[in-house]
C-alpha positions as CSV (number, residue, x, y, z in Angstrom):
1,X,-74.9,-83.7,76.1
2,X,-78.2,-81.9,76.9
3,X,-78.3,-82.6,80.7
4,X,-81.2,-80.1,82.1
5,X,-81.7,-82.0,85.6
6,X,-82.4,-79.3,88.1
7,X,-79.4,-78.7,91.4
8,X,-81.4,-79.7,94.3
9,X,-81.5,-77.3,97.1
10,X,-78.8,-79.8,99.1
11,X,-76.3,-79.3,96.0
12,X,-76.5,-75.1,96.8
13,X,-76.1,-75.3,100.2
14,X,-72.8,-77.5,99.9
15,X,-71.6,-75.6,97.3
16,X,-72.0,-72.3,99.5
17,X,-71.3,-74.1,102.8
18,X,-67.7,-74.6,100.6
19,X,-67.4,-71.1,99.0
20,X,-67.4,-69.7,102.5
21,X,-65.4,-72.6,104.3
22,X,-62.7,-71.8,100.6
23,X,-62.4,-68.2,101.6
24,X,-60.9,-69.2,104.7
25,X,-58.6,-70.9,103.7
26,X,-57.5,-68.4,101.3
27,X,-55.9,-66.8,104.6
28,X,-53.9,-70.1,105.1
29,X,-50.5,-69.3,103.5
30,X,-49.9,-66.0,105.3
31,X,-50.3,-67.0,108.4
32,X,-48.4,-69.9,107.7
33,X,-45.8,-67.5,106.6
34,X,-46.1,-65.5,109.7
35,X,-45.5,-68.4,111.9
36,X,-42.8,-69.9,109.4
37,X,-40.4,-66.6,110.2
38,X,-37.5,-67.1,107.9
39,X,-38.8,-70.3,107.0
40,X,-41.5,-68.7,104.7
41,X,-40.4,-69.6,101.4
42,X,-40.0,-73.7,102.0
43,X,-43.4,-73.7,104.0
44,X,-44.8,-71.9,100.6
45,X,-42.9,-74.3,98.5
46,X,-44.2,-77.2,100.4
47,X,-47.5,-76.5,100.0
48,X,-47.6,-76.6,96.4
49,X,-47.0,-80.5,95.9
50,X,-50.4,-80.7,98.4
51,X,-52.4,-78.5,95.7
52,X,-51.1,-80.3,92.9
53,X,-52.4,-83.6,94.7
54,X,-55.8,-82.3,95.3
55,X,-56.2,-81.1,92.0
56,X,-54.4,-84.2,90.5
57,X,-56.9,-85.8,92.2
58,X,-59.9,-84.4,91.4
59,X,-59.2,-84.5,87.6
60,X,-58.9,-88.2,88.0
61,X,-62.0,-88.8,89.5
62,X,-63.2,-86.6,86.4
63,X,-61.9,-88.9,84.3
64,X,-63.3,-91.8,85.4
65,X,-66.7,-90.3,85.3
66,X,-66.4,-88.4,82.0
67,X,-70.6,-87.9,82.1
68,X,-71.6,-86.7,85.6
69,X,-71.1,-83.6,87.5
70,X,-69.4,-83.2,90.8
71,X,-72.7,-83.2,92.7
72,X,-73.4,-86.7,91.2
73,X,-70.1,-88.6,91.6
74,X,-69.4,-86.7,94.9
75,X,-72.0,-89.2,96.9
C-alpha cells in the first residue's frame, strides 16, 4: 500500500473549511443543554444514537472502499 499521490489544494481547503465548521459544533451540546432546562440529560442522551449513525456510517462507506481515502470516495 505505497499510495504517494499528492492532496490537491481543493482536498486542504475542505478539510480546513470542516476543521473550523467542527469546532462549532463542538459548542452544540451546551447550548442545547441550556435551552433543554431540566430536560438536559435526555437531549444529551438523544444525541448519542445520531453520532453513532454518522460514524456507523462512515465506517461503512470505509468498508466498501477498503483502498481509497476519504478525499477520493467523498466525490
Amino acid at each position: 500500500m505505497n499510495n504517494n499521490r499528492p492532496i490537491t489544494t481543493i482536498q486542504v481547503v475542505a478539510v480546513v473549511v470542516s476543521t473550523i465548521i467542527g469546532i462549532g459544533i463542538l459548542s452544540i451540546p451546551r447550548y442545547m443543554a441550556e435551552a433543554g432546562d431540566s430536560g438536559a440529560p435526555l437531549v444529551s442522551a438523544s444525541g448519542i444514537p445520531v453520532a453513532f449513525l454518522g460514524c456507523w456510517f462512515t465506517a461503512a462507506v470505509c468498508r466498501k472502499f477498503p483502498n481509497e481515502t476519504l478525499f477520493v470516495f467523498s466525490r
